[in-house]
C-alpha positions in Angstrom: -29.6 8.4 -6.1 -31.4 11.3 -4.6 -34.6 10.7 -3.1 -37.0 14.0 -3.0 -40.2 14.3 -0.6 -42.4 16.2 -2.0 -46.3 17.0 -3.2 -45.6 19.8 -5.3 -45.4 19.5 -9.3 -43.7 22.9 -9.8 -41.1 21.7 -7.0 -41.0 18.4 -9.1 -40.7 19.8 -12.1 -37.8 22.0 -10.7 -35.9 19.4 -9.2 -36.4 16.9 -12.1 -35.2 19.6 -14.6 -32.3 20.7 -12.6 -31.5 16.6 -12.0 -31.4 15.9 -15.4 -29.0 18.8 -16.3 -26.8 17.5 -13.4 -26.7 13.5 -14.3 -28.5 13.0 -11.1 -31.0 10.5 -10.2 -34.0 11.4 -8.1 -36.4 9.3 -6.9 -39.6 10.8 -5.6 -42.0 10.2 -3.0 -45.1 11.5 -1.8 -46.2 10.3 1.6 -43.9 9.6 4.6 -44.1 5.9 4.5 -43.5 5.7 1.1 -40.5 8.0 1.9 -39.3 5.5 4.8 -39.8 2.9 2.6 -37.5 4.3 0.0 -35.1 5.5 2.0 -34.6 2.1 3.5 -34.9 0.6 -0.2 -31.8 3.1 -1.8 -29.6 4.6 0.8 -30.2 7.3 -1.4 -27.2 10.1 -0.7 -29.3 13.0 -0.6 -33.0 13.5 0.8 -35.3 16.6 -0.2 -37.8 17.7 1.7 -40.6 20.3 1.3 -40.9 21.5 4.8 -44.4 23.0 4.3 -46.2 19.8 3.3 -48.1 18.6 5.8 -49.2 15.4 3.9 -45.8 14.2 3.8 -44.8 15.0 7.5 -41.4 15.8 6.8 -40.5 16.7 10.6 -41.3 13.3 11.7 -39.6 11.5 8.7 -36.5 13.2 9.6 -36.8 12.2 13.2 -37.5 8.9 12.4 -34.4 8.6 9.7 -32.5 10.2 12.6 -33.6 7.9 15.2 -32.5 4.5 13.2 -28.6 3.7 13.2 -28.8 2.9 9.8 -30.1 5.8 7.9 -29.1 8.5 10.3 -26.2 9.7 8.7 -27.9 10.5 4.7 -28.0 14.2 4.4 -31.0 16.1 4.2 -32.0 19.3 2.7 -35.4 21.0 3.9 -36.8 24.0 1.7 -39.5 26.4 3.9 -41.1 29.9 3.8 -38.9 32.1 4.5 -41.0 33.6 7.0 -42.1 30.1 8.5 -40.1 30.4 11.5 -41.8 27.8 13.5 -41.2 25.2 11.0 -37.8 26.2 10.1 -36.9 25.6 14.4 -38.8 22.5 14.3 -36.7 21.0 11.2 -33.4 22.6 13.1 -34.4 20.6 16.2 -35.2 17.1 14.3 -31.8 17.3 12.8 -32.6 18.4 9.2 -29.0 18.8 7.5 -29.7 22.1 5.7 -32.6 24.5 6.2 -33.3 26.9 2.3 -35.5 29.4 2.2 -37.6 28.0 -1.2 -36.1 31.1 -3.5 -32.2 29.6 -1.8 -33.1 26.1 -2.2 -33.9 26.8 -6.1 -30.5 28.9 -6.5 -28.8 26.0 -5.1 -30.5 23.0 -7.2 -28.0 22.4 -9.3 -24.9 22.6 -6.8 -26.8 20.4 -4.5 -27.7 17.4 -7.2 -24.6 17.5 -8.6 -22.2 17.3 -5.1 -24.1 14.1 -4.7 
């Protein structure tokens, strides 16, 4: 189970498409309780987050995954703007797994869905 944080339909439609081609299941979420919630609810083995969504606050729902015992350890993946080098430290500094550039993070869609 992969859970993806995101507020994007092309992003979703990406990742959906490159899940199904892999076997994977993804779970998606929107906000980042909902995304606490789930995480909490699946163990999933993979979280996705779009770094440049502001709605979903994907800095703090890595620091707060980071901060309990229990789900610190899932691996996350964080896909930015290139050129967003303020968010891309920020997500470095909460203890994001892997940082993608978004044009990286698609290349590597189906390698990253199917090693988990």
């Amino acid at each position: 189970m992969i859970l993806a944080i995101l507020d994007d339909l092309l992003f979703t439609s990406k990742i959906r498409g490159a899940a199904t081609q892999a076997g994977a299941t993804v779970s998606f979420a929107r906000s980042c309780a909902q995304a606490l919630e789930q995480v909490r609810a699946l163990s999933p083995s993979l979280v996705i987050l779009d770094l440049n969504n502001p709605r979903t606050d994907p800095i703090g729902l890595v620091s707060a995954m980071k901060a309990d015992p229990a789900l610190a350890s899932i691996p996350t993946v964080g896909y930015v703007s290139h050129v967003d080098a303020d968010t891309i430290a920020a997500a470095r500094a909460a203890g994001i797994s892997d940082v993608l550039a978004r044009s990286a993070f698609v290349h590597a869609l189906p390698e990253l869905l199917r090693g988990r």
